[in-house]
N, C-alpha and C positions, 0 to 999 in steps of 0.2 A: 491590227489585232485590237480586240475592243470585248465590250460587254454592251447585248443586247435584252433586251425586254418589252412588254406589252401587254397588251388583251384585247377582247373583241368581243361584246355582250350585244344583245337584241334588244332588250326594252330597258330603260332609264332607271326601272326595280334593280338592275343589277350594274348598273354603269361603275365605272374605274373612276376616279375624280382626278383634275391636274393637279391635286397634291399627293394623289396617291403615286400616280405616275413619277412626281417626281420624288418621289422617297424611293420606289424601285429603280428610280435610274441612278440616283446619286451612291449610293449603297455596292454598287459597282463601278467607281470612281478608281480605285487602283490598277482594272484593266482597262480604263481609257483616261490618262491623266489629264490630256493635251486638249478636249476638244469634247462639247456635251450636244445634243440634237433633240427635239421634240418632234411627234407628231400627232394634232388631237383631233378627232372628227368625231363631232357628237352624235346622238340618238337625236332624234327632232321625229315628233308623235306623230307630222303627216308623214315621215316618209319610210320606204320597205328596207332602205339600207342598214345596215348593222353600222355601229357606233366602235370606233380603233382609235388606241393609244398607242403609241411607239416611241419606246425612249433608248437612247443610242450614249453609251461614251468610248469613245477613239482614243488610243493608242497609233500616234501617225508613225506608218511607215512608208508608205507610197503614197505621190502628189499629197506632199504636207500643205499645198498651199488650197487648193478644191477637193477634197475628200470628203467632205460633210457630208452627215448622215443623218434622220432619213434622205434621201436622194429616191426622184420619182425622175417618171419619164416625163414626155413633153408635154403633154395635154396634163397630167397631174391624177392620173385614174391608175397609177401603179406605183406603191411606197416601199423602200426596202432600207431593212436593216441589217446588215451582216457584220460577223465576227471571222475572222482570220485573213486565208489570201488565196487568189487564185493563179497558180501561177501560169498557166497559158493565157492567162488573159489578153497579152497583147496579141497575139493568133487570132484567139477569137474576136474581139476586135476589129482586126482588119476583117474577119467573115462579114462581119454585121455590118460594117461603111460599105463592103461590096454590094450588099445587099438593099444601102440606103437609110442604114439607121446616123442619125446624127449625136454624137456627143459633146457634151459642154466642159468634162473634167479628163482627167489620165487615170482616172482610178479607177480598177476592178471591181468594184461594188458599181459601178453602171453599167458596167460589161452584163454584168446578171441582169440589168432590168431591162436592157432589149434583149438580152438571150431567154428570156421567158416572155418577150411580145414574140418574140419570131418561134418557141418550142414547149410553151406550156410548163406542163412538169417535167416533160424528158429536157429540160435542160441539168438536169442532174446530170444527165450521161455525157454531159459535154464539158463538167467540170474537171479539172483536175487540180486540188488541193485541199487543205481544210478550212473546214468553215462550218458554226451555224447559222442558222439567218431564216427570218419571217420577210417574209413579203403579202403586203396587201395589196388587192384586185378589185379597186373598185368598181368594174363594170361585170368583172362572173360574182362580187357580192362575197369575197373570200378570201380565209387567210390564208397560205402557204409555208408552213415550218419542215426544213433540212439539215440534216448532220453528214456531214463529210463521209466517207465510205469505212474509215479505219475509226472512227469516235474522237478525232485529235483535238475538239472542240467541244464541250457539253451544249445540249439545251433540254431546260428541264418543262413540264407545262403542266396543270392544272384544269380538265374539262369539267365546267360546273354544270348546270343547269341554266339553260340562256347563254352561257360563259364561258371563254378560254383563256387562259393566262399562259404566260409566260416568261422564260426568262436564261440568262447563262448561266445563273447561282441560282442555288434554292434559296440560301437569303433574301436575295431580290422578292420571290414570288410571299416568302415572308412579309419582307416591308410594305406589299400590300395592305395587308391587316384582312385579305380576305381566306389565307390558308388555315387550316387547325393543324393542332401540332399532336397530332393522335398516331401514334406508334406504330408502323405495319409493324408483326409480330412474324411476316412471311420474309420482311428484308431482315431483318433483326437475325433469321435465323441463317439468311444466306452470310449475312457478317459473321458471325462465328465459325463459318464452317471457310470462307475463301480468303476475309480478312478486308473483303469489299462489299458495294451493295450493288451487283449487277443489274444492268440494264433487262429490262423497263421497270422496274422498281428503283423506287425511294424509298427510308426512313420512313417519310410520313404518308400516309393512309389518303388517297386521292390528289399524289402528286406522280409523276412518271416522267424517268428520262426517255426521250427517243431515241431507239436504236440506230447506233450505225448503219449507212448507208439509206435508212428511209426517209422519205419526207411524210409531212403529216398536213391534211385538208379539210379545213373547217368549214363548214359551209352549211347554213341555215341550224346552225346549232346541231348538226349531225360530223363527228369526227372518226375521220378514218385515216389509217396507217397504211402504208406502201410502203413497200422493199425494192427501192432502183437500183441493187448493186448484187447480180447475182452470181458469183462469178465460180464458172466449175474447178471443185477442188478433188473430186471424185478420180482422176484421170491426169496421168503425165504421158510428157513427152515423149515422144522418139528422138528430139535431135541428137546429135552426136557430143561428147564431152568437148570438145573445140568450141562447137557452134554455138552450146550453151554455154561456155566462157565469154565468146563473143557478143552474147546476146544480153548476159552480166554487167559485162563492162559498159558495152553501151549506151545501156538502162540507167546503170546508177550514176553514171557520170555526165549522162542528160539531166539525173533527179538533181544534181547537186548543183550544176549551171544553174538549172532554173531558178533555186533556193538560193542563190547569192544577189538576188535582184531587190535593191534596198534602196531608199533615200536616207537611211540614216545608218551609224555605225551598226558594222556584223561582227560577228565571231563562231567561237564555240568551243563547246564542254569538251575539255581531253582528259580522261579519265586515264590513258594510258594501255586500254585496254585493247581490243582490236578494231573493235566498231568503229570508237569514236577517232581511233587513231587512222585508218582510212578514209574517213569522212574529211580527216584536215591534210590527209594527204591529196586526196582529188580536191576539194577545197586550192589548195595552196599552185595546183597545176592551174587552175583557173580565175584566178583571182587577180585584181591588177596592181595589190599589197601583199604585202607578208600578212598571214593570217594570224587574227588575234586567237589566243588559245586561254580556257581560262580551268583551272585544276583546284582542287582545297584539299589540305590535307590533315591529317589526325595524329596526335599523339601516341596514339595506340598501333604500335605496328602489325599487326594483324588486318589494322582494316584499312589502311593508310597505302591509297597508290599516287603518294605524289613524283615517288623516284621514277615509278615508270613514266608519268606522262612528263618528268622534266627530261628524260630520255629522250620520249617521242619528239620532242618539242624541238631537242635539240637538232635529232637526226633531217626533223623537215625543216628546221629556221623559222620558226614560227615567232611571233613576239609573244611570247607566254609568259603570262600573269599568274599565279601562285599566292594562296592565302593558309596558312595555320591554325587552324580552327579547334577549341575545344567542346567540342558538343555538349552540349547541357539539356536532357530533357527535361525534367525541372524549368527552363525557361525558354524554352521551346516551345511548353505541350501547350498552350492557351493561344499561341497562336497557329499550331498546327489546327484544333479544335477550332477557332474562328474563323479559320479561311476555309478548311476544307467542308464545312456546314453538315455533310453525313460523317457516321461515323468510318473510318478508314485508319486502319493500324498495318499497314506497310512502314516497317521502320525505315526504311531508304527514303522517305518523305522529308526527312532529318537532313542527311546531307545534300539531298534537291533543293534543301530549302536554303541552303547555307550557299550553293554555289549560284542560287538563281539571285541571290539577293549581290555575291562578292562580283558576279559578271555583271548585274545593270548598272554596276558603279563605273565603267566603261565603254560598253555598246547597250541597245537594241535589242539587237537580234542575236540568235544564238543557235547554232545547225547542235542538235543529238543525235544518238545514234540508236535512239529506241527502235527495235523490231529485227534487226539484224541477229537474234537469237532465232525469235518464230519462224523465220523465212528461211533459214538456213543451219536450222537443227542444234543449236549452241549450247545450251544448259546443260548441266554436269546430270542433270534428271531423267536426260534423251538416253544417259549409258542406262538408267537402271531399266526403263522402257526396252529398251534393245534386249539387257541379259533377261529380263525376267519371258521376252518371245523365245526366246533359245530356250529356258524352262516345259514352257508350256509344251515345246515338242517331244519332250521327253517327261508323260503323266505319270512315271512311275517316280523319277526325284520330284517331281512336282506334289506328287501327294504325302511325300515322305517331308520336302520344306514346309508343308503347308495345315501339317497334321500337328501343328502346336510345338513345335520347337525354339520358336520367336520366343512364345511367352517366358522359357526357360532363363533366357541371354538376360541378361542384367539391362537396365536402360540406359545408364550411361550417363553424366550429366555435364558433358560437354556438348554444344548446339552440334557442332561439325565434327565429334569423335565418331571414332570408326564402330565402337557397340551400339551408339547409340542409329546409325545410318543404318549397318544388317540388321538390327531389330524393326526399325521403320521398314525396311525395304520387304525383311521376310515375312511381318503380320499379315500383310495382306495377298502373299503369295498367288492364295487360291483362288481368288477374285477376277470377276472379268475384268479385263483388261483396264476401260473405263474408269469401274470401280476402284481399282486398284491404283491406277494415277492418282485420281480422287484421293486416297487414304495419301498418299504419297505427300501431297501439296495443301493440303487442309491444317488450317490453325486448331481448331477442336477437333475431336476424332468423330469423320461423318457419324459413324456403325453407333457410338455410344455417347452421341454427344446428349442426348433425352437426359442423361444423367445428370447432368448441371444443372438442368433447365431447373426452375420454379416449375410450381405444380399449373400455375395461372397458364404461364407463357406455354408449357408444354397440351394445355386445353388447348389453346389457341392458332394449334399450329393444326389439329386435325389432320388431311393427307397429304400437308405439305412436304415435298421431297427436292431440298437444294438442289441433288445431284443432277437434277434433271435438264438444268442448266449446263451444264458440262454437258452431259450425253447427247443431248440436241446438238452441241459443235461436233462432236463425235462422229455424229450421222453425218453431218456433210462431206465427211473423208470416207465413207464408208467403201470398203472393199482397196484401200492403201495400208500400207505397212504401218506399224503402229509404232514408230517416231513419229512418222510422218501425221499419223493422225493428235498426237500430242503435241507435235510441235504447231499445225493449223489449228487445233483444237485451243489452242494458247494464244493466236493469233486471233480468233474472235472472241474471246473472253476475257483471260487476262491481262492481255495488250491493252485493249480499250481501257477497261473499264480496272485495273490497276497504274500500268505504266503512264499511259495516255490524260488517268486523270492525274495523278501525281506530278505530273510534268507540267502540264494545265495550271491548275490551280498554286504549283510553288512558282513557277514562275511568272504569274501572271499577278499572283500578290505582290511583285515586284516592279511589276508594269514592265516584262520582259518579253519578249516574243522567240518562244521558241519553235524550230523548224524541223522537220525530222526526216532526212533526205530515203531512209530504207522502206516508207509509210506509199510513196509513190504509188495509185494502184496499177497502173502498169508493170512495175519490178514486182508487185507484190503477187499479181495474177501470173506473171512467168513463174516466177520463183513457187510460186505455190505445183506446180506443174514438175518440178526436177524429182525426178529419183531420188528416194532415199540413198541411196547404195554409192550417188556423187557428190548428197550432204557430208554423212556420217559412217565411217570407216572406223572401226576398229577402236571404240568408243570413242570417238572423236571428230567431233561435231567443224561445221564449216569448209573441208574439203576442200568442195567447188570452190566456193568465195576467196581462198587464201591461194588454189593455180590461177585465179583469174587474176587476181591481183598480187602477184608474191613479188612483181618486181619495184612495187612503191614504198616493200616495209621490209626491213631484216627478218631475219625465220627466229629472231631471239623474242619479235611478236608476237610474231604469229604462231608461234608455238607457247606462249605464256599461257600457264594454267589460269582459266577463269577466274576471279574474286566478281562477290558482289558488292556492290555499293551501301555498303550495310553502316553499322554503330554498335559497340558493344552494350547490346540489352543484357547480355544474362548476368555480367558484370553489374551493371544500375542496378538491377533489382535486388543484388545482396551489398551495394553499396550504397551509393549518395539514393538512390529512389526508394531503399526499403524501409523507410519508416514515412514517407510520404504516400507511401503504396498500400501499408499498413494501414494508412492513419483514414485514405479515402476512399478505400475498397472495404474495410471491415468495422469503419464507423456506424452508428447503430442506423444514422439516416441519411445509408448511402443509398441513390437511387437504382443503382443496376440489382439491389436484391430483389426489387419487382420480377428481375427474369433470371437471374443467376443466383444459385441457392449459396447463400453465405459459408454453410461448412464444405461446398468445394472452393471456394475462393480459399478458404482456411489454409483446406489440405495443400494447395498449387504455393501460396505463397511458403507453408513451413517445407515442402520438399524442396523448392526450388533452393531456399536461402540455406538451406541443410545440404544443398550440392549434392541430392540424392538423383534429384531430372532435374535437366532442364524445362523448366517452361515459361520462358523470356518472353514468346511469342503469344500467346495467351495469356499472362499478365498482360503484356504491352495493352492487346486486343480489352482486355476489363479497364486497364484503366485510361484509353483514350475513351473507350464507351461510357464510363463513371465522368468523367471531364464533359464530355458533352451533353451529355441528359443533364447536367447541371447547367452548362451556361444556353442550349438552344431547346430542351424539351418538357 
């Protein structure tokens, strides 16, 4: 696990300097503590090769003692830099000695540089784990940039003129000094509407993340984008409910063997919940210790699962670690804003941040249980998706819910009260389906978020339309049941680019390396293939997953109502954060008035703190985005 970075310019007008490189590599020092790597090949005026920098820092977890990166092949005409793990690697491995390629280390980061002398770019199809990573070709004269197929890995890049950058952090491509810090106004708007800045957008104005699953090819200063992971989600199975249990169990308890392959201490997150609590139950079947478990919990019993996972912990014997934590955004929020570099107000980033930091106090590594919702219908959001298609077949209550009765109900100013859920659920009634998730999961309201906007930011956005992002995941279920299209539809969108980066980035600020045994794309392309109808039954999400495995965990789990991993926001904001919230949101030269018109800032903070709505989640969203236009824009 580590933090990669570089560039590749044409003519010595644009060249990268070795001090620049190494400001973008050291800047990424907390995902590679143990271990730093250069690589510099300059421009020189007689010759047609292009000029590459490559800077690497390691986090060792496999072959601590030759792991070093960059790592070329033999002759020295292929560099590669990679971030995360491969876990077949030792398979493929032995492919490539059958073959005759020779190795000098045990590490998977060389496994890649003959599997791309012997496959080009379809060596993506041969991976199975995450990772990003650049590779240089000095004899096709080219760079090579890839993202694992689910996004478990960032890599952000920069195509100039002459010029490619790149990097794991957008800081990094910062510490060049050759980025501007000029405001896309198109991510700007997709942050307030999802509470993230989806892929292939950045923040800033000619920077771009690479979409999951593709690799990207630079070459004579011309860049193109490929999609290697195409996997049909249009179409399920025939097997029979058996076959697909056995096909279940198989799957993830391959994904989890593989994931337990370490040189240094492992463990994992137990939240208590079911995911994570299965994960350390096949964990604990396969392990050659007791497995380390590690939980935090809250003062606040609302949001506090530590009794469950000291349960789980006990029922599997796990050596479970446990810390008491009192959340404090107030001194939290600067380095939430510091590490995470865009702006991103998922308040569960809070307690990611607190368990990634209390678990590197003990291991390494750390198996989650991120995607086990997407792949198998779990969110409490799948019921209202379910009732509102039972709606729809019946257009005569549909047009009677949806002819303005919502607006009647009171709003309610509890996050999770029940007025305030049937008013959310029934506004958007009459909406296609899409749409209507949309309204459902959106921190501003898509329909009227214009409203907020400044008159500037709202020029600027012309036909931009966020939702479009969502409907493109849409389409790839098209003609499936619409869980199923929610819940895949969540799988490429807010998996990646919420869960996937949260989990990234907190614990990597940590120098932690975390694993995510449900991300597998094997279980992820079956599972994407099941019937609704043997996910989610009778509002209730996971079905299949819980006969497949009901005999590893009591039913007093498996039947446990969802919690999420949350922190009491709407509380903060009428307590310890409302005059800090006040004082940096409504001060006269606060910067997010540029795109957020001050008298709704006004109205959101005197309703909220007046317990007339909630809106904890749009505060939060203003004031991590006020926090960061101050310290990165």
């Amino acid at each position: 696990m580590c933090g990669i970075t570089g560039a590749v310019w044409l003519n010595n007008s644009r060249h990268i300097s070795r001090e620049q490189l190494e400001n973008m590599t050291s800047c990424l020092s907390h995902r590679g503590p143990d271990d730093v790597g250069t690589y510099y090949r300059d421009h020189h005026a007689s010759s047609t090769s292009p000029a590459v920098a490559l800077g690497f820092r390691r986090l060792s977890i496999i072959d601590l003692q030759t792991g070093h990166q960059p790592i070329s092949n033999e002759d020295e005409t292929i560099w590669l830099i990679f971030n995360g793990e491969i876990y077949n690697y030792r398979q493929l491995r032995k492919e490539l000695q059958a073959d005759g390629h020779q190795f000098r280390t045990q590490s998977d980061s060389e496994v890649i540089v003959h599997l791309y002398e012997k496959y080009g770019t379809e060596m993506f199809q041969h991976l199975n784990g995450m990772f990003g990573l650049a590779l240089w070709d000095n004899k096709q004269k080219q760079l090579v940039l890839g993202r694992d197929r689910l996004g478990q890995k960032p890599l952000y890049y920069s195509h100039q003129t002459d010029r490619l950058l790149f990097a794991s952090e957008l800081k990094s491509l910062l510490a060049s000094g050759e980025v501007k810090r000029d405001i896309d106004p198109r991510a700007l708007d997709h942050y307030f509407v999802y509470q993230y800045i989806p892929h292939p957008l950045c923040i800033f104005q000619g920077v771009q993340k690479l979409p999951p699953g593709h690799y990207a090819l630079y070459k004579q200063g011309e860049l193109t984008i490929e999609k290697y992971w195409n996997p049909n989600f249009q179409t399920s199975h025939s097997l029979s409910p058996q076959e697909t249990q056995n096909r279940i169990r198989d799957l993830l308890t391959e994904s989890v063997q593989l994931r337990l392959q370490s040189d240094v201490p492992l463990g994992a997150f137990l939240s208590g919940g079911v995911d994570s609590s299965l994960l350390v139950a096949l964990m604990q079947q396969h392990a050659s210790h007791r497995v380390k478990t590690f939980s935090i919990g809250f003062p606040v019993k609302q949001y506090d699962e530590s009794t469950y996972a000291r349960q789980v912990a006990k029922h599997l014997d796990t050596e479970h670690h446990e810390m008491m934590v009192e959340p404090s955004a107030v001194e939290i929020l600067p380095s939430l804003v510091q590490y995470y570099d865009e702006p991103f107000s998922d308040s569960s980033a809070i307690p990611t941040w607190y368990v990634s930091q209390f678990t590197r106090q003990h291991v390494t590594v750390a198996i989650s249980g991120d995607g086990g919702d997407e792949l198998f219908a779990g969110y409490p959001r799948y019921q209202a998706v379910d009732l509102a298609r039972k709606i729809d077949r019946l257009p005569p209550l549909k047009y009677l819910l949806g002819s303005g009765i919502a607006r009647c109900l009171p709003h309610g100013s509890k996050y999770k009260g029940f007025l305030r859920r049937l008013k959310r659920f029934l506004t958007p009634i009459a909406y296609s389906p899409v749409h209507r998730y949309l309204s459902w999961i959106n921190i501003f309201p898509y329909e009227n978020r214009l409203e907020y906007y400044s008159d500037e930011f709202q020029s600027s956005l012309e036909d931009h339309d966020p939702a479009n992002f969502l409907t493109r995941a849409w389409q790839l279920t098209s003609g499936r049941s619409p869980v199923t299209q929610a819940s895949l539809g969540d799988l490429v969108t807010y998996l990646p680019c919420d869960l996937n980066t949260k989990v990234d980035i907190a614990s990597m600020a940590h120098s932690l390396e975390c694993r995510q045994p449900f991300l597998d794309h094997r279980l992820v392309e079956f599972a994407a293939g099941i019937p609704a109808g043997l996910k989610f039954k009778q509002g209730h999400g996971k079905q299949i997953l819980k006969k497949t495995f009901q005999d590893l965990l009591p039913d007093d789990i498996w039947n446990r109502p969802k919690r999420g991993f949350g922190v009491p926001l709407d509380t903060w904001f009428r307590k310890e954060l409302r005059q800090r919230t006040y004082d940096s949101l409504l001060s006269p030269g606060a910067e997010c008035h540029r795109w957020i018109r001050s008298s709704q800032i006004e109205r959101l903070l005197q309703e909220h703190c007046a317990e007339k709505r909630d809106h904890s989640s749009r505060l939060w969203s203003l004031l991590i985005l006020e926090n960061w236009l101050q310290h990165w824009a």
